[in-house]
C-alpha positions as CSV (number, residue, x, y, z in Angstrom):
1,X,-0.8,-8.0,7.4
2,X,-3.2,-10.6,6.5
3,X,-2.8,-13.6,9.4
4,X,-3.8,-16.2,6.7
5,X,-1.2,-15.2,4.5
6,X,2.0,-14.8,6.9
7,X,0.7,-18.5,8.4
8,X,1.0,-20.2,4.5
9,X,4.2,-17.8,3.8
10,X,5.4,-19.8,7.5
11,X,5.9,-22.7,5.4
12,X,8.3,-21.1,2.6
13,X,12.1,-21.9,3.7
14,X,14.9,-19.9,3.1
15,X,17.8,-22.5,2.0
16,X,20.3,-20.1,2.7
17,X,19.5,-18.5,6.0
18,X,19.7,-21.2,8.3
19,X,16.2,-22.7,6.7
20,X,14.5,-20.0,8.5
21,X,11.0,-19.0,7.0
22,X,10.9,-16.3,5.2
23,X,8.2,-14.5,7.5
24,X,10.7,-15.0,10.6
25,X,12.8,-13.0,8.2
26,X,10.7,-10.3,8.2
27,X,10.8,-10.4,4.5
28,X,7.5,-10.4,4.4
29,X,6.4,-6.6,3.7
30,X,2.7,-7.1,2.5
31,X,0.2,-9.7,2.9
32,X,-3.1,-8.4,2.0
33,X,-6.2,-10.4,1.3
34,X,-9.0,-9.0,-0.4
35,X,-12.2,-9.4,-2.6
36,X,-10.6,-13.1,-4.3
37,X,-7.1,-11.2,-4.7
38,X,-4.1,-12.1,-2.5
39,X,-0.9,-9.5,-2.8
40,X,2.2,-10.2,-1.0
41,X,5.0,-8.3,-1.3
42,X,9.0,-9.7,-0.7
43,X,11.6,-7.2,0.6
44,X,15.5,-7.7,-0.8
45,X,18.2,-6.1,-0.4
46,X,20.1,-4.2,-2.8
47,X,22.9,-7.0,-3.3
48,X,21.2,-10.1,-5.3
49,X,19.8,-12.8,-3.4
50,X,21.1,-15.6,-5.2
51,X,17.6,-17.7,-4.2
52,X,15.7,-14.8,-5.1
53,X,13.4,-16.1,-7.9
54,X,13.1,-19.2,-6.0
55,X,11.6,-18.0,-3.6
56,X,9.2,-15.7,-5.1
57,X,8.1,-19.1,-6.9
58,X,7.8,-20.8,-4.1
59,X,6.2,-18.0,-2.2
60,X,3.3,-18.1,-5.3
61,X,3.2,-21.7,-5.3
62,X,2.3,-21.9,-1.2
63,X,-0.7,-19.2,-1.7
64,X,-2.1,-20.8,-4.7
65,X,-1.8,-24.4,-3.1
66,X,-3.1,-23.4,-0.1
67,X,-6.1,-20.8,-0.5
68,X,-9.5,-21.3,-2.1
69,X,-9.5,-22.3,-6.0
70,X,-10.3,-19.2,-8.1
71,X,-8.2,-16.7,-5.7
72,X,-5.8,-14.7,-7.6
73,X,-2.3,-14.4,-6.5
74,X,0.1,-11.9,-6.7
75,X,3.9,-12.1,-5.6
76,X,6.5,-9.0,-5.8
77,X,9.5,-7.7,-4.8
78,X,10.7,-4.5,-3.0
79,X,14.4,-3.1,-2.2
80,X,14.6,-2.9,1.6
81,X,17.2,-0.5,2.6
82,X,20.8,-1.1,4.3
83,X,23.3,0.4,5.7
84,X,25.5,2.6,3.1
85,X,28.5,1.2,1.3
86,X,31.3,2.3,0.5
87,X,31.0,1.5,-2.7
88,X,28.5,0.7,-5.6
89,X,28.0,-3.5,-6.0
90,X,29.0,-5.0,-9.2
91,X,26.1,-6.5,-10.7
92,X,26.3,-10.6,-11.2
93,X,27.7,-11.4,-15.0
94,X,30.1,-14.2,-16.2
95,X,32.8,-14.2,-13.5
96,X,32.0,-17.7,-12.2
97,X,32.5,-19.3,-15.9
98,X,35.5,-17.8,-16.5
99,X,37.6,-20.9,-15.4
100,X,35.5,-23.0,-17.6
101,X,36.9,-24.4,-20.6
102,X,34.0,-25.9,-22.5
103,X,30.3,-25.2,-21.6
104,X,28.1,-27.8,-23.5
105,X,24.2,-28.2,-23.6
106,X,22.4,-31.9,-23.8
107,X,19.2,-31.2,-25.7
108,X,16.5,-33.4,-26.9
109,X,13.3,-32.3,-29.5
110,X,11.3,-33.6,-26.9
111,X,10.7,-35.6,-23.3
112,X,11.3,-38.8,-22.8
113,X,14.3,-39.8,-24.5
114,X,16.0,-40.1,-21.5
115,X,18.3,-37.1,-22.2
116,X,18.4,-36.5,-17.8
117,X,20.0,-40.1,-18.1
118,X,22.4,-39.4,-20.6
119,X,23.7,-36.0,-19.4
120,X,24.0,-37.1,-15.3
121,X,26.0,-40.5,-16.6
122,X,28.1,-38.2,-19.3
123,X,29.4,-36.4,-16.7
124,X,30.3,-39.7,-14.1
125,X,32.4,-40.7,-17.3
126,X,34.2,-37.7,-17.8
127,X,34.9,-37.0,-14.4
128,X,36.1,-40.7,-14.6
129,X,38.5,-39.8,-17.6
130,X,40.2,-37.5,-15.1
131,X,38.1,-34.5,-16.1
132,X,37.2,-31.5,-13.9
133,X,33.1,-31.7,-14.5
134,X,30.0,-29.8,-13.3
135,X,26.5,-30.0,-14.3
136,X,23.6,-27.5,-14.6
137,X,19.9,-28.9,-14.5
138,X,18.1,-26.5,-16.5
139,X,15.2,-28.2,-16.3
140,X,13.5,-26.3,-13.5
141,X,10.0,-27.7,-14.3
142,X,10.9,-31.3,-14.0
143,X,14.6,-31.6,-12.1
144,X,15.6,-34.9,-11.5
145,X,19.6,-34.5,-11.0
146,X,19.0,-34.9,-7.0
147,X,17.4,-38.1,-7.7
148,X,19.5,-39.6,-10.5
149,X,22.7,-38.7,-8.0
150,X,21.9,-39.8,-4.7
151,X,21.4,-36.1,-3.6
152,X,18.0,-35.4,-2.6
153,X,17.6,-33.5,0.7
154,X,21.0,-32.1,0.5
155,X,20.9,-28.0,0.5
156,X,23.7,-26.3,-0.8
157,X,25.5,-23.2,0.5
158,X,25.8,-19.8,-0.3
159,X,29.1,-17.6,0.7
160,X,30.2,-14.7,0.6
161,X,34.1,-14.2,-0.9
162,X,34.0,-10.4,-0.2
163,X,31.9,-7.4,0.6
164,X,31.8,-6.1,-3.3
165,X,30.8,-9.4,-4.5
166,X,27.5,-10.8,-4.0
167,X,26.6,-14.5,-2.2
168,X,27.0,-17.6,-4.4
169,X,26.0,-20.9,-4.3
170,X,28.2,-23.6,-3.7
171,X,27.8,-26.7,-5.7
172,X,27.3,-30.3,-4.3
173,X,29.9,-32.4,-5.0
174,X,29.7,-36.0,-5.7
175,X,31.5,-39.3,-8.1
176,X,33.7,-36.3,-8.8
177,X,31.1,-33.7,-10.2
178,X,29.9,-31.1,-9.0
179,X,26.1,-30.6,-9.1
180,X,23.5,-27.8,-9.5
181,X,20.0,-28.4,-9.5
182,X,16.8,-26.2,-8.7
183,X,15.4,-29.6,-7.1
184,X,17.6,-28.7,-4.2
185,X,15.7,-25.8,-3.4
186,X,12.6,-27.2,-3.6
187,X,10.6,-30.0,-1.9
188,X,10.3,-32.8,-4.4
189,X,6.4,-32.8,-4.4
190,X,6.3,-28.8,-4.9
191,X,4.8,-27.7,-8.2
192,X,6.5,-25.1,-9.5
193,X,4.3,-22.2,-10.9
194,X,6.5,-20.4,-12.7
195,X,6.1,-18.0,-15.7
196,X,8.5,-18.2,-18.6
197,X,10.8,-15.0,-17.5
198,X,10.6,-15.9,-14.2
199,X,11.9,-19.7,-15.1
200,X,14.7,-18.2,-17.2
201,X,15.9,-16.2,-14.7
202,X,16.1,-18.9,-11.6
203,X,17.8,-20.8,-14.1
204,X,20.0,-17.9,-14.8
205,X,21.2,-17.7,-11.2
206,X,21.6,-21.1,-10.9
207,X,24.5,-20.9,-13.5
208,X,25.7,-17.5,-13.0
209,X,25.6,-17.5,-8.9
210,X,27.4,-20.4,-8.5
211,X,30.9,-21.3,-7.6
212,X,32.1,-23.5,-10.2
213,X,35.7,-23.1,-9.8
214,X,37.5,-24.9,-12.7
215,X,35.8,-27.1,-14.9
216,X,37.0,-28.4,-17.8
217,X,33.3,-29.3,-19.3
218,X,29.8,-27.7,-17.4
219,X,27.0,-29.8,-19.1
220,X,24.0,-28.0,-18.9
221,X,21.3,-30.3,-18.7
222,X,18.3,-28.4,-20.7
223,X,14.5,-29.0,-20.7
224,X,13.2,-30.8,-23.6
225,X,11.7,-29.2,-26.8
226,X,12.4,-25.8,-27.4
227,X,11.5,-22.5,-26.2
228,X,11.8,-19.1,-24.3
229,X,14.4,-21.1,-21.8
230,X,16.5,-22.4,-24.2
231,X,16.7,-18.9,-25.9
232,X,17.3,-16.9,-22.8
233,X,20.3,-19.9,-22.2
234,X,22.2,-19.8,-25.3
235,X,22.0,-16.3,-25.7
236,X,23.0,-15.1,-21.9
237,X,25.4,-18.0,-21.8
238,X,28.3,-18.9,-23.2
239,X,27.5,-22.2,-24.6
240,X,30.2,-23.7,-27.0
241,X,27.4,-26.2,-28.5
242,X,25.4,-28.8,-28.4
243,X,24.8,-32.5,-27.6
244,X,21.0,-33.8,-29.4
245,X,19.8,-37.0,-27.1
246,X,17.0,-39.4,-29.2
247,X,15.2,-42.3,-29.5
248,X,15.6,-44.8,-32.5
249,X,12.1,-43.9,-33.7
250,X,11.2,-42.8,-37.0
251,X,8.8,-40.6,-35.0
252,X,10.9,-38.9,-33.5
253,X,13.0,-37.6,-36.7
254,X,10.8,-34.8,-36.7
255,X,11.3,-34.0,-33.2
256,X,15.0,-33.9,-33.6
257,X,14.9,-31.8,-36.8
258,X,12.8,-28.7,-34.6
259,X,15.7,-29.1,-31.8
260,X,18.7,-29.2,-34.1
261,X,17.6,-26.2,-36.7
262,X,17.2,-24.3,-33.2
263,X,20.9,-24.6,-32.4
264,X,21.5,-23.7,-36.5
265,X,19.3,-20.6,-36.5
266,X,20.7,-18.1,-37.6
267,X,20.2,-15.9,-33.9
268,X,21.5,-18.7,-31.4
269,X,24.1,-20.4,-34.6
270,X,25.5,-23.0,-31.6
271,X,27.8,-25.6,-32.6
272,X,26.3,-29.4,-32.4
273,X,28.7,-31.8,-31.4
274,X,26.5,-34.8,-32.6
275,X,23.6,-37.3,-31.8
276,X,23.4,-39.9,-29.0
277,X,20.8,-42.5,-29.8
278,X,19.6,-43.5,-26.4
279,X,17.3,-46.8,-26.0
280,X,19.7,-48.1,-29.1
281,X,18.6,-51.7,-28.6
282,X,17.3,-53.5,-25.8
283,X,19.9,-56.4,-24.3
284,X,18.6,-58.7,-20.9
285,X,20.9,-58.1,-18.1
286,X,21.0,-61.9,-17.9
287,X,22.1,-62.6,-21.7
288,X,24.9,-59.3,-21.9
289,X,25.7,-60.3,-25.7
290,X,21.7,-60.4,-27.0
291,X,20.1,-57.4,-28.7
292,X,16.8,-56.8,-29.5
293,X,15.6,-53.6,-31.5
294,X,12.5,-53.0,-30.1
295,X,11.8,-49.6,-31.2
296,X,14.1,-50.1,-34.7
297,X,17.3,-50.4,-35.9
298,X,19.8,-47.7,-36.7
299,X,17.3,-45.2,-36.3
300,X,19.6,-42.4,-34.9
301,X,22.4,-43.1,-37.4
302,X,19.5,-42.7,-40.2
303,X,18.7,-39.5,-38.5
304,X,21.9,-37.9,-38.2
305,X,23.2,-39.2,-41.3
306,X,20.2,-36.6,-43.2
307,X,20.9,-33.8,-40.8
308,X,24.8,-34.1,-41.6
309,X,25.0,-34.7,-37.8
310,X,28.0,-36.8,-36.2
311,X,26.9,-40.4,-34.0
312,X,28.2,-39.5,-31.1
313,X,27.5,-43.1,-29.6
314,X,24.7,-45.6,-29.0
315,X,23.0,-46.6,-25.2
316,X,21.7,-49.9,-24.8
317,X,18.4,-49.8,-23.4
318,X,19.2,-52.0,-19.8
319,X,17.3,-52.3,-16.4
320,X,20.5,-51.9,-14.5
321,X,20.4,-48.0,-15.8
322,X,17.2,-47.3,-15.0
323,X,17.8,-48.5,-11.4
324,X,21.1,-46.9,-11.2
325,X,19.4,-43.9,-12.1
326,X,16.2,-44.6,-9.2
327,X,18.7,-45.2,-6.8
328,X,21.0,-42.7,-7.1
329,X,24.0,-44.3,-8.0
330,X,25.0,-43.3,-12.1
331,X,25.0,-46.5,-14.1
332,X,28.7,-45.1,-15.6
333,X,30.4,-45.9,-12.0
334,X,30.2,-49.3,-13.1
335,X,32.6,-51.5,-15.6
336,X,29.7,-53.3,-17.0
337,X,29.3,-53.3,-21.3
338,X,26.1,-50.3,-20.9
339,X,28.2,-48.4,-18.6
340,X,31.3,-48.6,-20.7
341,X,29.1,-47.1,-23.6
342,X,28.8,-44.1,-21.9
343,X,32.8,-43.6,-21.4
344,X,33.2,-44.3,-24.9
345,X,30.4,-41.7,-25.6
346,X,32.7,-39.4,-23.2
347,X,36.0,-40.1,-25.1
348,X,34.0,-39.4,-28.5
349,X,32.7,-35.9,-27.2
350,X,35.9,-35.1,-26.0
351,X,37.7,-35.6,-29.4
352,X,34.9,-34.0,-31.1
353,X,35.7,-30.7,-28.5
């Protein structure tokens, strides 16, 4: 064991275990360094580690931050052996979304619509409505759910219902939603190097190995743009549609049109519920009744009119929801005219369901 290695693997946390390292562990079963080539190697147990990908990503990310630039890095896992069971584990599938009625995606065609905005204050309104809600950040590159809810720092747990069945995560639970994010895994400044398959299954787990309970809606809030991750999502789960989140732009027709005929091809053929135009108009916090289209008028009604696409609503752009949003407190808690728009956007997508 290479003494470098274990002291930079010291740093890697186990969430679940007591936020032990993982070299105090003793999952650590390799840690060789030689000629510019690091290779470490993670033992697991049979049952599935419901932080398993996070870890190795982690893991990766701690060497590669940490040693000189140009090393190569290499992270894998092993089976450890453990005392004999009685009986074969079931491996993880659908069983914690069986109690969920309606499993919808918020998508965008690209960043910075504010589509992280839209989905966290969706669900405040529909749990508001008396709905049973959870939400899923799939965006594991860029997770901002801990933020946006007034989470960060908080670590959720993993239990154990029986012997047969393996750990699962329990959700945080807050404004009457329960929340799942990789961000509470991982320190907020930590890149995460991940590869595409290894991305696709973290976010896997962090649908799958959860204990959602019943939900009535689990939003899944997706990266932007479109890709292996959204693929690996709507074909592994059961997603009833789709919600498109966009700007007024002409610009960013385009953008829509790439996410939209994603949902509609012919291999994923999801349902889209509609558009939300977000950034609608722009209205001073001091003069409520103004508005000012400072990025056009009517641009997401234009759009979903030629894609034969439903309006599902229309967000005023309004410095109270960006500092809701900094400050952890959803802008749809409030009774103000921008936070109402989001429980009509609510009572909209719940007709449209």
């Amino acid at each position: 064991m290479n003494e470098e290695l274990l002291k930079i693997l010291s740093s890697v946390r186990h969430p679940g275990q007591g936020d032990r390292s993982i070299v105090e562990l003793g999952m650590v079963t390799q840690a060789e360094l030689s000629q510019g080539k690091a290779s470490v190697m993670l033992g697991f147990p049979r049952r599935r580690d419901p932080l398993t990908e996070y870890l190795v990503g982690a893991a990766r990310a701690a060497l590669i931050r940490s040693l000189p630039q140009g090393t190569a890095v290499e992270v894998n896992t092993q089976v450890v052996d453990e005392a004999p069971r009685k009986q074969q584990q079931p491996k993880l599938g659908l069983e914690q979304l069986t109690n969920v009625r309606h499993i919808i995606g918020i998508a965008s065609g690209k960043g910075g619509v504010g589509k992280s905005t839209v989905a966290v204050n969706l669900a405040v309104a529909l749990a508001r409505l008396g709905y049973r809600v959870g939400l899923a950040d799939a965006d594991v590159y860029g997770p901002s759910v801990p933020l946006m809810t007034g989470t960060e720092g908080l670590v959720p747990e993993a239990v154990k219902l029986s012997e047969d069945m393996p750990e699962l995560i329990v959700p945080i639970e807050k404004y009457g939603v329960k929340w799942m994010s990789i961000g509470y895994f991982a320190p907020r400044e930590q890149a995460l190097i991940w590869r595409g398959p290894m991305a696709c299954n973290s976010l896997k787990q962090m649908i799958l190995q959860v204990k959602w309970d019943v939900l009535d809606f689990l939003l899944i809030d997706m990266p932007p743009g479109t890709g292996d991750i959204h693929i690996s999502l709507v074909q592994e789960i059961p997603m009833e549609g789709a919600v498109i989140v966009t700007t007024p732009q002409n610009v960013a027709l385009s953008d829509v049109e790439k996410g939209v005929n994603m949902f509609r091809n012919p291999s994923i053929k999801r349902k889209i519920f509609g558009l939300v135009e977000n950034m609608a108009w722009f209205t001073p916090e001091e003069h409520p009744d103004e508005k000012y289209y400072i990025f056009g008028r009517d641009g997401g009604v234009k759009m979903a009119s030629s894609l034969g696409l439903e309006l599902l609503g229309q967000i005023p752009l309004v410095q109270r929801i960006r500092e809701s949003g900094d400050i952890g407190e959803p802008a749809a808690l409030s009774s103000r005219p921008d936070s109402l728009a989001f429980i009509d956007l609510a009572r909209t997508l719940v007709e449209k369901v």
